[in-house]
N, C-alpha and C positions, 0 to 999 in steps of 0.2 A: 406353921401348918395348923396346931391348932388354933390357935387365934383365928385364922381365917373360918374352921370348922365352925367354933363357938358363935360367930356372927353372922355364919348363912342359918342354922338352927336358931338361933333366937331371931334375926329377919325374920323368918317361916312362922313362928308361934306368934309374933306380930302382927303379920297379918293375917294368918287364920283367925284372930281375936278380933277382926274390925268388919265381919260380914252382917252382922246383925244389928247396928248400930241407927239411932235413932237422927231425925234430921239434927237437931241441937248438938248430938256427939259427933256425929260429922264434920258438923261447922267449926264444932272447939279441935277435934283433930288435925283438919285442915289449915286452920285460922292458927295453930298451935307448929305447923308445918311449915307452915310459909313466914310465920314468926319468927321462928327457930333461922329459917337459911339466911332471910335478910337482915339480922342481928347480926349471924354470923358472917357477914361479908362485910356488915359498915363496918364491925368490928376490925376486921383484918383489914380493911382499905382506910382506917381513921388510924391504925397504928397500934390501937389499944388489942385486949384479945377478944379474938373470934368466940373464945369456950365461953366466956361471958357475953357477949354480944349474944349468940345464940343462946343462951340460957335467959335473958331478960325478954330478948325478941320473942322466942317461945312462950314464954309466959304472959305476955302484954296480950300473942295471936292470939291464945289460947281462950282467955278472957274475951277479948273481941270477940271471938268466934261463939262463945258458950250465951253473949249478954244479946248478940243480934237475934233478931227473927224473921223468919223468911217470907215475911208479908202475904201470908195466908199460900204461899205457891207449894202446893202438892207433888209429889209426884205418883 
């Protein structure tokens, strides 16, 4: 019970923290998101671990996402 407490309050502070975010912080959050899950799946479907697959994956999105740019598109 509390475990589940501790992770919907830090969820919460998480995303209250991502409303002001610049296009570049987006991109490495997102790029850092989508990093993180598909690490985490090759991981677990190649045999090896997930906790690592998603910790490498995360970090390679992360990067991609911080080094791209959005070709001049505004919003």
């Amino acid at each position: 019970m509390v475990k589940k407490l501790a992770v919907i309050v830090v969820g919460g502070l998480v995303l209250t923290g991502c409303s002001n975010l610049s296009h570049r912080e987006q991109r490495t959050l997102s790029g850092g998101a989508i990093g993180a899950a598909g690490g985490a799946a090759v991981g677990a479907l190649t045999g090896g671990s997930a906790v690592m697959g998603g910790v490498i994956g995360g970090a390679a999105g992360a990067a991609v996402g911080a080094l791209t740019s959005n070709n001049g598109k505004h919003r």
